[in-house]
N, C-alpha and C positions, 0 to 999 in steps of 0.2 A: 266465477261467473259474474256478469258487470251484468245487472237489473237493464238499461237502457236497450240494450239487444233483444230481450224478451217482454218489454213492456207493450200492450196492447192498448189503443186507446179505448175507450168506454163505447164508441160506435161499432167499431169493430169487433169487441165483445161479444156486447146484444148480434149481432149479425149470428155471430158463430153458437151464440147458447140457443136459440132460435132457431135453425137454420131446419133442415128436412132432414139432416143427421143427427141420430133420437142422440142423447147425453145425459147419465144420472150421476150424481157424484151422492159419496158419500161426506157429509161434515167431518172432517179433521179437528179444527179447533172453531170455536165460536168468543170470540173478544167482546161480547154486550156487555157495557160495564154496568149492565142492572143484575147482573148477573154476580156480580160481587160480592163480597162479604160484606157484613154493615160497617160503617165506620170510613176512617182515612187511612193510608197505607194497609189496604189489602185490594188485590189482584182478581181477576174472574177466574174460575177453576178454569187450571189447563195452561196456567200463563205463571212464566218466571222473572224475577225482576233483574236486570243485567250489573244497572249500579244507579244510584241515586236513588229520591226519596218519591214513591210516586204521590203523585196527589189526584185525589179523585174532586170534579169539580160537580154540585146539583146545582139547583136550582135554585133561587133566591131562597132564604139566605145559603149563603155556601159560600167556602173560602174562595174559590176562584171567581167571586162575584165581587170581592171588593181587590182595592189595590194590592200590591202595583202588577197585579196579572186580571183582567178584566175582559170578559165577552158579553156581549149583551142577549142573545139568544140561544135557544136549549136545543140539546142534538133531536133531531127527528123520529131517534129508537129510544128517548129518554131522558132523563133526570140528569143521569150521571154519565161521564166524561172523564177520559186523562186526557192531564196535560204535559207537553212536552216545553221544557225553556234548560237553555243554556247562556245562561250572559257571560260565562268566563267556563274557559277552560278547566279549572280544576272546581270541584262542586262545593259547593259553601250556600250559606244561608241564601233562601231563595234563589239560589243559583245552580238550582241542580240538574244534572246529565240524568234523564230517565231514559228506558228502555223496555221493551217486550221482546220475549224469543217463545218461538212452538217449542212445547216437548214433547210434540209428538214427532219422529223421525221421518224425513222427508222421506221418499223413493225413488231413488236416484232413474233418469230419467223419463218420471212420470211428470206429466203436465199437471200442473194447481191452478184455480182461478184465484182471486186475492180480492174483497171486496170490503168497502168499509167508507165510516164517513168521516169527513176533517174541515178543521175552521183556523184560523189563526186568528188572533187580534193584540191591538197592542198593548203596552207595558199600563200608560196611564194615560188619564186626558188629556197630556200636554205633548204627547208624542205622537206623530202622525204614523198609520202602520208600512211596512216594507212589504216587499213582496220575499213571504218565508219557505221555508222547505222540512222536510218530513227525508229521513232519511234510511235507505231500505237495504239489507245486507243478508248475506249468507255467510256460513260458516259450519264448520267440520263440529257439533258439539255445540257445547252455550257456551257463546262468547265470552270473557270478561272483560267489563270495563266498555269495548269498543261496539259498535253493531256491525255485524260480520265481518269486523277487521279491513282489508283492503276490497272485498267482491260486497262492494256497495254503489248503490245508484240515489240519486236525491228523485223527488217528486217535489214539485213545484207549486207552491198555493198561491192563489191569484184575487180572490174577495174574499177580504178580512170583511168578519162579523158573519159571514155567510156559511152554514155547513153543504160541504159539496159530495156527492158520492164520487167515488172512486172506484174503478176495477181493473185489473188485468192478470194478464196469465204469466206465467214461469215455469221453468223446468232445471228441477236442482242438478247441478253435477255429482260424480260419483261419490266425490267429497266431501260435500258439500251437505248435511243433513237438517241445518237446522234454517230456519227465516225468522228474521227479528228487523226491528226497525225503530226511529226514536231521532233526538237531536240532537249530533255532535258539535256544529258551526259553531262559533261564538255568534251572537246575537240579542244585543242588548234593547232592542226595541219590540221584538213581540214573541210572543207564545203560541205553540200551535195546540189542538184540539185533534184528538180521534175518539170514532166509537163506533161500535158493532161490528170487529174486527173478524169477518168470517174468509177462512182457508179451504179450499174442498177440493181435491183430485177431482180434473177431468178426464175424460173418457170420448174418445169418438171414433167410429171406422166409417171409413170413407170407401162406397166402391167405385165412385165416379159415376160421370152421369149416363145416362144410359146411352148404349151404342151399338151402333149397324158396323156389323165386319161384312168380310166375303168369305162365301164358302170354301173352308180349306184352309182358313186362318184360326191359331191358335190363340186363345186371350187369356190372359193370365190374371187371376183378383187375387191381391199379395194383404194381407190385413195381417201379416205377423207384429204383433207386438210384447215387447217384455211385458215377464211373467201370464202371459194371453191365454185362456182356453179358447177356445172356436166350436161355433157348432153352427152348420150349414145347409142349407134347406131338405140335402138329400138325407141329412144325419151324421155324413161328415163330420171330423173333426182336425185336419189339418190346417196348418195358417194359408193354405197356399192351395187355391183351384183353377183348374183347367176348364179353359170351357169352350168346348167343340161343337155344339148343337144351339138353338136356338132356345131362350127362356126367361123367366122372370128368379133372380135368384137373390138369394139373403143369407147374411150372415149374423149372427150374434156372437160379440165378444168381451168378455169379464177378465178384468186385469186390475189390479190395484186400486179395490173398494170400488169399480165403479165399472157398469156394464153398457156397453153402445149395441146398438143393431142398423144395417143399412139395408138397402134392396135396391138392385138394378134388373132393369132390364136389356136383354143384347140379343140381336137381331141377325142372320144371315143375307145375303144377299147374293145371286151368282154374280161370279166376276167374268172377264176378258179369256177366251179359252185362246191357245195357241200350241200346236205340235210340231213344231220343225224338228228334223231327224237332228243330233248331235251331228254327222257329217253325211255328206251330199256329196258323190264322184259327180264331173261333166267331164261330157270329151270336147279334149280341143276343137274349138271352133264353133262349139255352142254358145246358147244362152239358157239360163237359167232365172225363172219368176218367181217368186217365192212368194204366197198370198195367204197375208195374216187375217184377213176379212174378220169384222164382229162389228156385228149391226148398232151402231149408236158409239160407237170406241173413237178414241182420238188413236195417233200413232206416231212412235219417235225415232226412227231407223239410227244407228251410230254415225252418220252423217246428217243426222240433226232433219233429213225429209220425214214428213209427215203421211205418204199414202199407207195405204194398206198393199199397194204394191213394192214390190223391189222387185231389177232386173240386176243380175249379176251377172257378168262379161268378168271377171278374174280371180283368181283366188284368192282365200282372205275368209276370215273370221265376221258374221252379219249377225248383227244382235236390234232386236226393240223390243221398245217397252209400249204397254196394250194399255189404255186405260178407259175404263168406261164406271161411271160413277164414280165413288170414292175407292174403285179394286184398279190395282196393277198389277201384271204380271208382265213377265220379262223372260225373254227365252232368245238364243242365239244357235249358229250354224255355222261351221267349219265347210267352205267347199274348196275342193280340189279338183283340178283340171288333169287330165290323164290320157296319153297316146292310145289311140286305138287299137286292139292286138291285131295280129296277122292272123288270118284264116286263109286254108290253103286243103281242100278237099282232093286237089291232085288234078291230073288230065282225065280228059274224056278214055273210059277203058270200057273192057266188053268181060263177060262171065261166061264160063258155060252152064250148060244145064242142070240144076240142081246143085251150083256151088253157090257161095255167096263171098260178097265182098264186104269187108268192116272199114267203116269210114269213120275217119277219128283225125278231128281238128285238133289235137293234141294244146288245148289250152286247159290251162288250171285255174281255180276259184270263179269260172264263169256258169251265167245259166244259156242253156241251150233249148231250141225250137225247133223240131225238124219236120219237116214236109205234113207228116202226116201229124203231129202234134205233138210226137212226144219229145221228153226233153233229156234223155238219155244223155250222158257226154260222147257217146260213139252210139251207130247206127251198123244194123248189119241187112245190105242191100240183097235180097236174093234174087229178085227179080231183077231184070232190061227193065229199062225210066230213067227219070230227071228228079235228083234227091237235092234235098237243101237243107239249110241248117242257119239259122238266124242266131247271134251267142251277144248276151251282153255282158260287160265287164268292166265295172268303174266307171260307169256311165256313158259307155261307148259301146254302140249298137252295130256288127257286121256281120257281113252274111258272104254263102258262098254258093255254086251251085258245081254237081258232078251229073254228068249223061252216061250211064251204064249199056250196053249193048250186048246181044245174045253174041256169043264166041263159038263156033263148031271145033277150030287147028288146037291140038293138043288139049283138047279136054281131056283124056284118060292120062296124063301124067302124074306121075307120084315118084316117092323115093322107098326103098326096101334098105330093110340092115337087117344081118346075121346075129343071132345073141351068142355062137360063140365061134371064137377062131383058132387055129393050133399053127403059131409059127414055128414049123420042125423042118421046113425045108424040104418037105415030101409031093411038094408040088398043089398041094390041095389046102382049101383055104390058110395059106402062108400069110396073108394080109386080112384086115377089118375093112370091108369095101362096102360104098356105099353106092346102090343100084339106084339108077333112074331112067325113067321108060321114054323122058323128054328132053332135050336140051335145055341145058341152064346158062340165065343170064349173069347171076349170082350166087357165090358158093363159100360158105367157109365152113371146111369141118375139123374139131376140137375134141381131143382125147383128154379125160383127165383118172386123175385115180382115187380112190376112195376119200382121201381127205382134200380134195379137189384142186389138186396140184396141176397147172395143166403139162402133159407130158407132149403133145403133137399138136398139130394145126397143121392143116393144107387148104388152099383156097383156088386151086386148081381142083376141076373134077378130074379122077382117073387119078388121083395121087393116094393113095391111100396108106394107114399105119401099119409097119411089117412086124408091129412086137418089141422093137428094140429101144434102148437108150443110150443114145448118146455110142454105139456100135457093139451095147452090151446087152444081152437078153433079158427083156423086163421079168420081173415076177409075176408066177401063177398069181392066177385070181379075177377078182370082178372089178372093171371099167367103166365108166360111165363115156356119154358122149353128146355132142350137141352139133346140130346143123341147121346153119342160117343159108336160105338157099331162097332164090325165085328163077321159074320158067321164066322161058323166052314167050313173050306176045300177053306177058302178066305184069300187070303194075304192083301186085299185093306179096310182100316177102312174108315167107314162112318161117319159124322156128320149129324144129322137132328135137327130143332127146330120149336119153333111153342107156339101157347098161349093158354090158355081156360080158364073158368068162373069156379067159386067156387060158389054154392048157397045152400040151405037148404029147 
């Protein structure tokens, strides 16, 4: 971990410890070096020496008050003071590498604030000061020798004789558990100064600021944080809420020594309504409008127009986007163009009395309207009149009309069948004949046998089955049979069927 990535200037600090996001920390270590043990070379509880000799500097008199290490003014938390000098790399009289490390174990990635105060000044009165540095490091453990080895950053001191506060934030890696700092450089012209070295876990949740959804959107508050409990205004305790209604909500959350609490508010709003079907038939040669209306909305059709209109003249996928205030919705339509069906109710024909005629436009997946309203897919006329029948289908609307008239000529016609016949050659029912009282325009009748093999067919009338197959005498037993037949002066074909016994 390189310090300069996580370093926070002192403005932006106070911003963030301040800010309308609550933040407590607990003290980890406190570096006030009144806090010390009496005397020279000892340390404030809580603090280890890395290497070199530390020297604690007070107040006149006091060894860091005479040469060749010299400040002229006392830190702001006190008396006493270390100081940090390195004039040579290896440490030797007056020239020694000090350091400080926490032993308290970092938590890997929790955020620390780091605050504390520093001075440099120089060696003696005949040397003018440099601009010095303070140097700040991490490492797995207490370092030896080095301050956190390579994941180190310099801080920068800029007015010698003057103590400056300092602060900023960090966040250790996994590896990374201990924070120490001190003077490596060589530097044979000044000495630096800290004091009131305080470390404290921070803590914050953030719900963000408050906000207006649209009705129907889902918002999400994510405050999961390592090692986190959560507790949430309904009592809740997950990291993670949904939030679908309108309210003021909060959360409080405690994770490594140190507890935050936020509160938002979030608002509903209706958005842009739109229903276009997923597909829309037309029939060729239409037009199709498609009207997204919503009073106050802007509108973006896929060719980039702007009405609340669209005219569609061909097929193709229509899509826009509705926007009014801060809600969008977006919705598109599939339309297809489709040939009209055929409707075909027949020629003008006549009934007789007390029969009826079924009229059936034979189309499928259409709706139908017929004369008197209902919408039946077939109609059974029994009366003389003028029947209709309107059918839409895929968005093509046809219509038909039939004129029915009273018939007197062959109204008593029908067909008769025998249920059973004896082809024995005795002259008397030798054949299966099918009787009719009327001339027929159309005839097919069809003999089969139980497992409905067909055995005969004649489509002449007066041709009828003698029993045989094929010139050999069929087998006793029961028949079945079917006759597709229409009179002369009749438009409407009938089917009849039925079964009878074969015996001898």
């Amino acid at each position: 971990m390189v310090l300069k990535y996580l370093m926070k200037n002192i403005i932006t600090f106070c911003i963030f410890l301040f800010s309308s996001v609550s933040v407590w920390g607990q003290l980890v270590s406190n570096g006030d070096m009144e806090q010390g043990l009496t005397g020279l070379n000892n340390l404030p509880t809580g603090w280890n020496i890395i290497s070199g000799t530390p020297d604690y500097c007070d107040s006149s008199p006091a060894t860091c008050q005479t040469l060749p290490y010299k400040i002229q003014t006392s830190s702001p938390q006190g008396g006493r003071w270390i100081r940090f000098f390195n004039g040579i790399l290896t440490p030797g009289p007056n020239n020694e590498i000090f350091g400080q490390t926490l032993t308290t174990e970092l938590i890997a990635d929790q955020e620390y604030s780091i605050s504390f105060y520093a001075s440099y000044s120089r060696i003696n009165d005949d040397v003018n000061p440099t601009t010095a540095s303070i140097i700040f490091g991490f490492s797995n453990g207490i370092p030896a020798g080095q301050v956190g080895l390579d994941n180190r950053d310099t801080l920068s001191l800029t007015n010698p004789e003057e103590w400056v506060f300092h602060s900023f934030s960090f966040i250790p890696q996994t590896d990374l558990d201990y924070v120490s700092f001190g003077k490596l450089e060589e530097d044979l012209l000044n000495a630096c100064y800290v004091d009131d070295v305080k470390i404290i876990p921070v803590c914050q949740v953030d719900l963000g600021p408050d906000t207006t959804l649209c009705i129907g959107d889902v918002y999400t508050l994510d405050v999961e944080t390592k090692n986190g409990e959560y507790l949430w205004d309904d009592g809740s305790t997950n990291a993670i809420k949904y939030i679908t209604e309108p309210g003021t909500y909060w959360v409080e959350v405690s994770a490594n020594l140190c507890t935050s609490r936020d509160t938002v508010v979030i608002e509903f709003v209706p958005g842009p309504e739109v229903t276009l079907d997923p597909v829309i038939d037309v029939c060729i040669g239409d037009t199709l409008m498609l009207d997204v209306t919503n009073l106050g909305a802007t509108y973006l059709w896929q060719d980039g127009s702007s009405s609340p209109f669209y005219e569609v003249t061909s097929e193709g996928y229509y899509e826009v986007t509705i926007t009014l205030g801060n809600c969008s919705i977006s919705d598109g339509v599939e339309v297809i163009y489709n040939d009209p069906p055929l409707v075909n109710l027949g020629p003008d024909t006549s009934i007789c009395d007390s029969y009826f005629l079924r009229l059936d436009p034979k189309i499928e997946d259409a709706t139908f309207k017929w004369q008197d309203g209902s919408t039946s897919p077939t109609f059974l006329a029994r009366t003389p009149g003028t029947y209709s029948v309107d059918i839409l289908k895929y968005g093509c609307e046809v219509s038909d009309t039939i004129n029915i008239g009273l018939r007197e000529l062959y109204c008593d016609c029908f067909l008769a069948f025998p249920n059973v016949f004896s082809p024995n050659n005795d002259g008397v029912n030798d054949e299966f004949e099918v009787f009719n009282t009327c001339p027929l325009a159309e005839y097919t009748f069809t003999v089969y046998n139980r497992w409905g093999v067909k055995l005969f067919e004649s489509r002449t009338p007066g041709v009828f089955w003698d029993g045989t197959l094929g010139g050999d005498q069929a087998a006793l037993g029961v028949y079945t049979f079917m006759v597709r037949y229409r009179f002369q002066d009749r438009s409407q074909t009938e089917t009849r069927t039925g079964s009878f016994t074969l015996i001898r």
